[in-house]
PLY file of the C-alpha trace (Angstrom):
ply
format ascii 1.0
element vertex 115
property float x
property float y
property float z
element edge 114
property int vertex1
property int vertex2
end_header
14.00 14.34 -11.22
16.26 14.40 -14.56
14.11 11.81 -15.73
11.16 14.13 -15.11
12.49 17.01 -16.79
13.48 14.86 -20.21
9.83 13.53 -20.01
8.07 17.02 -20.01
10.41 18.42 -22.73
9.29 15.73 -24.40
5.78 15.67 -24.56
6.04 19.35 -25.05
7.92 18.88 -28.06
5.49 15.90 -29.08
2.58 18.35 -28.98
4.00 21.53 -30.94
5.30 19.54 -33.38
2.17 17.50 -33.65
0.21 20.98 -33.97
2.65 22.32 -36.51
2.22 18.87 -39.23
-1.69 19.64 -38.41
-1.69 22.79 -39.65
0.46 21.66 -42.37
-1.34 19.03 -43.23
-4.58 21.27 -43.55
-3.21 23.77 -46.31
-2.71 20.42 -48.79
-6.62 19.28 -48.16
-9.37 20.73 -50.56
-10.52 22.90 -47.97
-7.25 24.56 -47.30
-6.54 25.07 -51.25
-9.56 26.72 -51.95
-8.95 29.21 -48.85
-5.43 29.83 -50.26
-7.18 30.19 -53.65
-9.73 32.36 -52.64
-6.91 34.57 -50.48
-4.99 35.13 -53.95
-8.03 35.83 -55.79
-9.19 38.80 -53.74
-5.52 40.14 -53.62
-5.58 39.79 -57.38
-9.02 42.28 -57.40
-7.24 44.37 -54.78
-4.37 45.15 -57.05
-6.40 45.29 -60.59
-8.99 47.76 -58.74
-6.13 49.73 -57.35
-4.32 50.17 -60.84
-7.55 51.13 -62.30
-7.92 54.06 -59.82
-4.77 54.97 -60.51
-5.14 55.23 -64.32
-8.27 56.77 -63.92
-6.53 59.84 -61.91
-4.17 59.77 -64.15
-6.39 60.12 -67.25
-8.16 62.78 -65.13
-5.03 65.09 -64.51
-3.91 64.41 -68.23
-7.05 65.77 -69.14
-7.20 68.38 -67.24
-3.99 69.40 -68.67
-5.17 68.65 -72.17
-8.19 71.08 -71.62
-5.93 74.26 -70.45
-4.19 73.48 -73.71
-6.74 74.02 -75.60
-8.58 76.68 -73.53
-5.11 78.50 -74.13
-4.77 78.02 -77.72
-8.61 79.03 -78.37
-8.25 82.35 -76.80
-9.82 84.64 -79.01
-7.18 87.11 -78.55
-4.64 85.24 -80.47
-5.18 85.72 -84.39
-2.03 85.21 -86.41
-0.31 82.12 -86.38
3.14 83.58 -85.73
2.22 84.92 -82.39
0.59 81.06 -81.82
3.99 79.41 -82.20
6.00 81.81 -80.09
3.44 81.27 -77.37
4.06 77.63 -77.80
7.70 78.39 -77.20
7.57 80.40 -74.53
4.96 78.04 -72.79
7.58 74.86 -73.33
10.18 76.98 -71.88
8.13 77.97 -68.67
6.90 74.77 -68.35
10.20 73.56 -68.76
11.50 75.93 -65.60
8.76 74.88 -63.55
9.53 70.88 -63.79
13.19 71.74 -63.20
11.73 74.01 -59.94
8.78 72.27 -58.47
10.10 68.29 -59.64
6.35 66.79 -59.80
6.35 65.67 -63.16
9.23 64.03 -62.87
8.15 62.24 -59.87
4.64 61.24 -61.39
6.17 59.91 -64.69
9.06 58.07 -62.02
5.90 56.53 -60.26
3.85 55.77 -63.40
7.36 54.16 -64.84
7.71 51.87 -61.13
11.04 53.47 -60.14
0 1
1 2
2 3
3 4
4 5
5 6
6 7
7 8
8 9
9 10
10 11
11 12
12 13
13 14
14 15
15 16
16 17
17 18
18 19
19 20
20 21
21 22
22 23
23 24
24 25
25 26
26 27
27 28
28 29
29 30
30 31
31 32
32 33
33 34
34 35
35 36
36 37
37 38
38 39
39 40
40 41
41 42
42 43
43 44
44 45
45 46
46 47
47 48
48 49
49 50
50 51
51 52
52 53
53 54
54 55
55 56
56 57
57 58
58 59
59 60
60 61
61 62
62 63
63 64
64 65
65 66
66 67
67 68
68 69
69 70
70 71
71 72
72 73
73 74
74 75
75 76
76 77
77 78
78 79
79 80
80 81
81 82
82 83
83 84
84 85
85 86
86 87
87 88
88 89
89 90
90 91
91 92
92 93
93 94
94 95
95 96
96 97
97 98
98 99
99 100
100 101
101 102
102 103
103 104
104 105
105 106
106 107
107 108
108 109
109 110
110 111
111 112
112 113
113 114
């Protein structure tokens, strides 16, 4: 019966291992390179389209900043150029109380940076 018992474990062992060098031995043939080739090559497009859409909604929000600039400093109500450069002031120092408050910009220029 011990006999038996070796025999199985064995030939069990035989067979997985037998599998596992097939498998193996399939990634190193032509066939198996070009599937790991091809497998890289679409994650590669996966990650270059992904950055683009996130540059492009980037470039979209910076522009949409951009614009309220402008839209702000064309406002016909504003004629000398005295009362242009305290509004610039005072619009640095709200803008700099809402980053401290609300955080986002800080967070999008962490992501854009990777951290």
């Amino acid at each position: 019966m011990r006999r038996m018992f070796w025999l199985g474990i064995g030939v069990l062992t035989g067979v997985v291992l037998s599998r596992k060098a097939g498998t193996k031995a399939q990634a190193f043939t032509p066939a198996g390179v070009a599937a790991n080739l091809g497998d890289a090559i679409s994650e590669l497009a996966s990650a270059v389209g992904s950055f683009g859409a996130d540059v492009r909604a980037g470039m979209s929000e910076r522009e949409g900043e951009l614009r309220e600039v402008v839209d702000r400093a064309n406002d016909p109500g504003r004629h000398s150029s005295y009362s242009r450069s305290t509004d610039r002031v005072s619009q640095s120092r709200e803008r700099r109380s809402w980053e401290a408050e609300d955080g986002t910009v800080r967070n999008r220029r962490a992501r854009r940076a990777g951290s």
